[in-house]
C-alpha positions in Angstrom: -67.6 -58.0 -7.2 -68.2 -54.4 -8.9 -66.8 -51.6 -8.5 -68.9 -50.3 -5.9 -68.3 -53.4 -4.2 -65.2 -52.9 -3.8 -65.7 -49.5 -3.1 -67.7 -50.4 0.0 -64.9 -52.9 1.5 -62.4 -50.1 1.6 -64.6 -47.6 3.4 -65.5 -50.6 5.9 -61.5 -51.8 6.1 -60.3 -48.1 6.6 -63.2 -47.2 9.4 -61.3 -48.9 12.4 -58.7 -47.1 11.5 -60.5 -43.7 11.1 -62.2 -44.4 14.3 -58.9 -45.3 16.3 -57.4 -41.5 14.5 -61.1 -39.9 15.8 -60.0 -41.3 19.3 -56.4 -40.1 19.5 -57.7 -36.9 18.0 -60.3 -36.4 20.9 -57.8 -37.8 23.9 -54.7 -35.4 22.5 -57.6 -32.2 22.3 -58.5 -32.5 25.7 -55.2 -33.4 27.4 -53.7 -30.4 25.6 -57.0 -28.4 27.2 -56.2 -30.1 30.8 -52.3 -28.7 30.3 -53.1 -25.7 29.0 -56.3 -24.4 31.5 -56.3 -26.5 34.2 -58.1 -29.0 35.9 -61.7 -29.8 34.7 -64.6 -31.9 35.0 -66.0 -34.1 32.3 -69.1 -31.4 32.4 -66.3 -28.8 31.4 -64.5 -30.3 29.3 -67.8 -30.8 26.8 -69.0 -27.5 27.5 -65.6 -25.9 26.2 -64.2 -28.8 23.3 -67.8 -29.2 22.1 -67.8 -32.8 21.6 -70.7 -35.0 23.7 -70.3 -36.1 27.4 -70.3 -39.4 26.0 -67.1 -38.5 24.2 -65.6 -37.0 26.4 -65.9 -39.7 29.7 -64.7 -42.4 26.7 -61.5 -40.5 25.9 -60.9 -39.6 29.6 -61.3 -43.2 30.5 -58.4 -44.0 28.1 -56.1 -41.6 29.0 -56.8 -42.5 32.3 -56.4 -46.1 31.7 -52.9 -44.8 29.8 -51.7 -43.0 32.9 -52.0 -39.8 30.9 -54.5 -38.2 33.3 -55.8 -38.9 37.2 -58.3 -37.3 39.1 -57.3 -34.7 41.5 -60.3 -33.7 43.1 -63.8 -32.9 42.9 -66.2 -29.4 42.3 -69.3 -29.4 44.1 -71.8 -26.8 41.8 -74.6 -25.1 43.3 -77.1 -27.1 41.9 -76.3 -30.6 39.9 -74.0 -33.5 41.3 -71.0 -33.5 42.6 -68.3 -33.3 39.5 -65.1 -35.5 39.4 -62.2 -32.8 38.7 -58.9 -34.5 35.8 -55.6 -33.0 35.1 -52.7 -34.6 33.3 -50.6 -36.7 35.3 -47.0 -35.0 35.1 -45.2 -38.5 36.0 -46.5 -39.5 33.1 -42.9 -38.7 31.6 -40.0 -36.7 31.9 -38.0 -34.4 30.2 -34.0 -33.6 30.3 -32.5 -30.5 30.3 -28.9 -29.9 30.5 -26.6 -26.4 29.8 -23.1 -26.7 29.5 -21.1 -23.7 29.6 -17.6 -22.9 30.0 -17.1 -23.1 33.9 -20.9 -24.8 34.7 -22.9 -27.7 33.7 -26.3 -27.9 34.8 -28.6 -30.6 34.4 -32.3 -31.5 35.3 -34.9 -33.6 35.3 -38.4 -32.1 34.8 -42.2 -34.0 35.0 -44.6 -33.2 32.2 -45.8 -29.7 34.4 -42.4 -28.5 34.2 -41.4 -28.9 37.8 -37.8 -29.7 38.1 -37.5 -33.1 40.2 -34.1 -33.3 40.4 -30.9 -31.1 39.0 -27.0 -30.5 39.9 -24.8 -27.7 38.9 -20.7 -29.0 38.5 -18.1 -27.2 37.6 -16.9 -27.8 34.3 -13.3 -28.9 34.8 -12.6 -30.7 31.7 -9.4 -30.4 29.6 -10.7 -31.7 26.3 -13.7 -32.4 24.2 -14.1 -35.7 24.6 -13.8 -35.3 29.0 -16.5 -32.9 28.6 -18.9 -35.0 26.3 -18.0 -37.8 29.2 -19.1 -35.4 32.0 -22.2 -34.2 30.6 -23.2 -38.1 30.1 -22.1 -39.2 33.8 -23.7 -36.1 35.4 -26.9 -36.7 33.4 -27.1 -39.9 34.6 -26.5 -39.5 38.0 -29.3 -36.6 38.4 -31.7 -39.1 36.6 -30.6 -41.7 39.2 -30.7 -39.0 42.2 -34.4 -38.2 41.1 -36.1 -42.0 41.5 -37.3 -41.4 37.9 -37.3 -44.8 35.4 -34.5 -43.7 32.7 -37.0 -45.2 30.7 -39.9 -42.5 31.6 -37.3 -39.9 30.4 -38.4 -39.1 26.9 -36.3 -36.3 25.4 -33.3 -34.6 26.1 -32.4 -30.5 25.2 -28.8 -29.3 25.5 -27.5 -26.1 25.4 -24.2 -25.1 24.2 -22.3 -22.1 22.7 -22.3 -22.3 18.9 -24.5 -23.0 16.4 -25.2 -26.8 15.9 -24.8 -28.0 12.2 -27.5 -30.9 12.0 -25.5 -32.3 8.4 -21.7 -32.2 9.9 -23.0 -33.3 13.3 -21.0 -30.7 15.1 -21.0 -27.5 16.4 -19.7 -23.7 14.8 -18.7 -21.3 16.5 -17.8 -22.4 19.9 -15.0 -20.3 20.2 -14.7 -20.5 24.1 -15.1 -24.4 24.3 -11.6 -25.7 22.7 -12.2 -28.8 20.5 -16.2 -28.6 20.7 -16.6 -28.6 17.4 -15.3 -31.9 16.6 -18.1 -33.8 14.8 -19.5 -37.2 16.6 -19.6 -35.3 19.8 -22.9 -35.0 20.6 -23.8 -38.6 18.9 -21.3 -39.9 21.9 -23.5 -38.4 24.2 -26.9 -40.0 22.8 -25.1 -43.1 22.7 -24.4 -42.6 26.6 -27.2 -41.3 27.9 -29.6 -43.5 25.8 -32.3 -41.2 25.2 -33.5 -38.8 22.0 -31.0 -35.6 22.4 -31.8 -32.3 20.6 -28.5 -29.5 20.9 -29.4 -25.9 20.6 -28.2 -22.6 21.0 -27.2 -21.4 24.4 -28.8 -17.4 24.2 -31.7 -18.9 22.4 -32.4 -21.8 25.3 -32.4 -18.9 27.4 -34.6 -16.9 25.4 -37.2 -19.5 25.1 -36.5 -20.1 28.9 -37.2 -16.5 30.0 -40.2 -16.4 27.8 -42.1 -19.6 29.2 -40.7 -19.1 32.9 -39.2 -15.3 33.1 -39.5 -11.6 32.3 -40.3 -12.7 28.8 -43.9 -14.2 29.4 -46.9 -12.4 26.8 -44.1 -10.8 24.7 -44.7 -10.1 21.0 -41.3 -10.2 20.3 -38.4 -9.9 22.6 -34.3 -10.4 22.3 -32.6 -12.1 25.0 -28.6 -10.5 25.1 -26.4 -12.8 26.8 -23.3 -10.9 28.0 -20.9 -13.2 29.6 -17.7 -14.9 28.3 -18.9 -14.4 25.2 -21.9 -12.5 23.6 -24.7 -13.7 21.9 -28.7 -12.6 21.7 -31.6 -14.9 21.5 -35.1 -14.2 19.7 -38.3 -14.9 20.3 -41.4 -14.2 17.8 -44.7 -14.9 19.2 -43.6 -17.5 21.5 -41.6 -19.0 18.7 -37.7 -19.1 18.2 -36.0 -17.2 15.5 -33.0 -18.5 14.4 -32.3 -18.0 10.7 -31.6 -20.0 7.9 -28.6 -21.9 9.2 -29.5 -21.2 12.9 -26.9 -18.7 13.0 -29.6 -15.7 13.8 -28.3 -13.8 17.1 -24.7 -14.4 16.2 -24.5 -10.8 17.5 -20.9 -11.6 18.6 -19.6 -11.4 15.4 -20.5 -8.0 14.2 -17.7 -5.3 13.4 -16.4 -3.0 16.4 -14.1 0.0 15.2 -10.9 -0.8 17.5 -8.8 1.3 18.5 -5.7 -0.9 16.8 -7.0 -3.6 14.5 -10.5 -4.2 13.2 -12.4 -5.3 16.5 -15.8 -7.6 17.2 -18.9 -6.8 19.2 -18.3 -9.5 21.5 -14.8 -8.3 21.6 -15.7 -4.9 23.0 -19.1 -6.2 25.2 -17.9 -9.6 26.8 -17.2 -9.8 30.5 -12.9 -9.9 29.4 -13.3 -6.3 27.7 -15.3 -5.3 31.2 -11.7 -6.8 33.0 -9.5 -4.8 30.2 -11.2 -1.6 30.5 -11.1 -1.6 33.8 -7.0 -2.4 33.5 -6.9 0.7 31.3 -8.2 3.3 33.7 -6.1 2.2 36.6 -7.6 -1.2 38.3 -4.7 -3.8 38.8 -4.2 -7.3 40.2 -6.2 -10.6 39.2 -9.4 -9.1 37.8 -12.6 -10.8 36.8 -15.9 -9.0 35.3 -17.5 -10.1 38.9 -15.0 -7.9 40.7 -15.1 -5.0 38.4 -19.1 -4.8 39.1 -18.3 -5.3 42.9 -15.4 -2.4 43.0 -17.7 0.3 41.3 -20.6 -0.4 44.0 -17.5 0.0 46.4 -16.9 3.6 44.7 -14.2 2.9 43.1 -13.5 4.9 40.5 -12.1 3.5 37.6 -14.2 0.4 38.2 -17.1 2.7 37.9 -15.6 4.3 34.5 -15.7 0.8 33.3 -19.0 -0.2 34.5 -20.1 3.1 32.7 -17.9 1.9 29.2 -19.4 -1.5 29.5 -23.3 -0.2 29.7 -22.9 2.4 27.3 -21.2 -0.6 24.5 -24.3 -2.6 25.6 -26.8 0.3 24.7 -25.3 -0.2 21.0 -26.1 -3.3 20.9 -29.6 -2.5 22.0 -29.7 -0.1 19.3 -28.9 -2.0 16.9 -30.9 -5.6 17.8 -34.3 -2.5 18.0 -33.2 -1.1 14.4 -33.4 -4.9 13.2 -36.0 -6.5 15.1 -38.0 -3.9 16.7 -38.6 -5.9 20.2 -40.8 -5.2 22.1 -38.5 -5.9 25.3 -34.9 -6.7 25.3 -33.7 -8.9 28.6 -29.9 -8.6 29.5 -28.8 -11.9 30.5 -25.5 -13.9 31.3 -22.5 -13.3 33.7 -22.5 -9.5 33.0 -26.2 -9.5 33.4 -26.3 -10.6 37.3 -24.7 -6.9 37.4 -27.3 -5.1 35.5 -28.2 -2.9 38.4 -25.0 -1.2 37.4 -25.3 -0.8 34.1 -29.4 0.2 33.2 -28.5 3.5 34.0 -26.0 3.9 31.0 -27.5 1.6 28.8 -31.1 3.9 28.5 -29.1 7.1 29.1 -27.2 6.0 26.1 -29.8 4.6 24.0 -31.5 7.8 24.1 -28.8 9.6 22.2 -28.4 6.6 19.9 -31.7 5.9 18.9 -35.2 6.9 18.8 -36.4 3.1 18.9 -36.2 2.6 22.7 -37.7 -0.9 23.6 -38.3 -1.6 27.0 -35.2 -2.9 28.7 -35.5 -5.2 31.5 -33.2 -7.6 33.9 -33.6 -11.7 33.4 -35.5 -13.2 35.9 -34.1 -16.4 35.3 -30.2 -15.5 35.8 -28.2 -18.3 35.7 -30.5 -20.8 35.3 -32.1 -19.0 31.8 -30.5 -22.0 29.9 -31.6 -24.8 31.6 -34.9 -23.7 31.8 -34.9 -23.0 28.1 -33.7 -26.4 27.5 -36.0 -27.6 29.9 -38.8 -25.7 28.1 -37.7 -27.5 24.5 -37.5 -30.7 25.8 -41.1 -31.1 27.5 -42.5 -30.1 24.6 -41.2 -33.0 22.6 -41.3 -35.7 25.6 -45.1 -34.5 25.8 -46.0 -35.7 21.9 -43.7 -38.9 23.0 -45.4 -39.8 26.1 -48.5 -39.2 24.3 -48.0 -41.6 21.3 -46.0 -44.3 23.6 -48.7 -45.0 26.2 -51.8 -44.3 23.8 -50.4 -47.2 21.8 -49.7 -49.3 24.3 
């Protein structure tokens, strides 16, 4: 055969495959339209993607027939028949999200909407690294278990932890707070556990990206998540994107200089909820003392808790000023332990910005609190165990 001939079998050998890639192309386009707008009729769906009604009842058909979408209802227009009404089908998957801090773990399971079907919140008691990898595993498990969900359905797992995760050496920097969490092979003992795809991230930028998609955050340009607690550390996110450097070390806020008043000091040194407890020591305040009961004496009146308080917010106002010098946010969210207290300390922190600074970005309280992690790894999850649902069931 010519050349032409031959020619002419590989455009006929490669069309079932083109057409199959038209087909996932079409399905993907308008389940991403169902998850992004809402429920729609086939009518609808044409109207807005463009492609034919034909089309467009072929590829619902198959996603239906894939579990991918259901109906849900129907709209009755004023003139015309009645219309069947699809949206994705959020037990179509799941997604994992699980934040382990220093005194918490918190883990759960969401559908493909984002509604959390089933969490837990333990305290962290564990002595060493390898107890802790243990606990996250077993606690995964059992909220999995507690939810009725397949493990199988469960398609990607997010975890947040302090540090910055080093993809090559398999094991996390930086975790000053956690002893022994940065012993590589840590996180491949909990994939190896839990059995399912695991992603580790940043803590502050989980609960950046958690505070965008569920909090304050939402329709920001750019905002910077602070994250005051045991530590100190700032999340960013760029048109709904995270920022995190070359190395993922962007936000490492913690580790910038602070003049001391003995020895060379660190931000996190002077910000974290420990120098709340030690200023709070140094204008009179005695006993056990946590950064919780610091906040709680100075709305008591006292007054050295209040001096402390007004230290703490006018240290945070530097760092405002200097994440606005760098980044120019739009919004900066204070988050974290300290952040539950932030009633206390916006007062200081804009009082003292204004003397610092002439870039003043709004400053605002997370909605999220506690749970700005979770949801962030939450958030980062579904959007991977979406594109995995998507590709497991349309091939099957």
């Amino acid at each position: 055969m010519g050349e032409n001939g031959a020619m002419s079998d590989r455009v006929v050998a490669e069309q079932p495959w083109s057409r199959q890639r038209l087909r996932s192309t079409n399905e993907r386009l308008l389940l991403d339209r169902l998850r992004t707008s809402g429920a729609a009729s086939r009518a609808q769906l044409a109207r807005e993607t463009g492609l034919s009604k034909p089309t467009v009842s072929s590829a619902l058909a198959a996603l239906a027939d894939a579990g991918l979408v259901h109906e849900v209802g129907t709209h009755a227009p004023e003139r015309g028949r009645i219309a069947v009404l699809y949206a994705p089908d959020p037990a179509a998957g799941y997604a994992l999200g699980i934040d382990i801090g220093r005194s918490w773990l918190r883990v759960a399971v969401a559908d493909l909407d984002g509604e959390v079907v089933s969490r837990t919140d333990v305290r962290n008691r564990a002595r060493t690294s390898g107890a802790m990898a243990d606990l996250v595993v077993a606690t995964a498990l059992q909220v999995v278990a507690g939810s009725g969900v397949d493990p199988a359905e469960v398609a990607h797992a997010v975890v947040g932890t302090p540090g910055v995760y080093d993809e090559k050496q398999r094991r996390v920097r930086y975790a000053i707070h956690l002893p022994g969490w940065g012993r590589a092979g840590l996180f491949d003992r909990m994939r190896e556990g839990l059995g399912i795809p695991l992603e580790v991230h940043n803590d502050a930028n989980l609960a950046a990206l958690g505070e965008y998609t569920y909090g304050v955050g939402a329709g920001s340009r750019l905002f910077a998540y602070i994250m005051i607690g045991t530590g100190l550390g700032m999340g960013v996110v760029s048109e709904g994107r995270l920022f995190t450097g070359a190395h993922g070390g962007a936000g490492e806020i913690g580790f910038l200089p602070w003049p001391g008043r003995q020895k060379p000091e660190t931000l996190e040194d002077a910000v974290s909820g420990e120098a709340v407890v030690e200023s709070a020591r140094s204008f009179g305040m005695s006993g056990q003392l946590t950064a919780k009961a610091v906040f709680d004496a100075a709305r008591s009146g006292n007054p050295a808790a209040v001096k402390a308080v007004q230290l703490e917010g006018e240290r945070i106002a530097h760092t405002v000023a200097a994440a606005a010098a760098v980044l120019d946010p739009d919004l900066v969210v204070l988050g974290g332990g300290v952040g539950h207290s932030v009633d206390l300390l916006l007062s200081p922190v804009r009082e003292t910005l204004r003397e610092l600074t002439p870039l003043r970005p709004k400053i605002a309280p997370s909605r999220l609190g506690e749970d700005a992690v979770l949801m962030g790894a939450v958030a980062t999850a579904l959007g991977t165990a979406r594109d995995v649902v998507f590709e497991r069931r349309s091939a099957s």
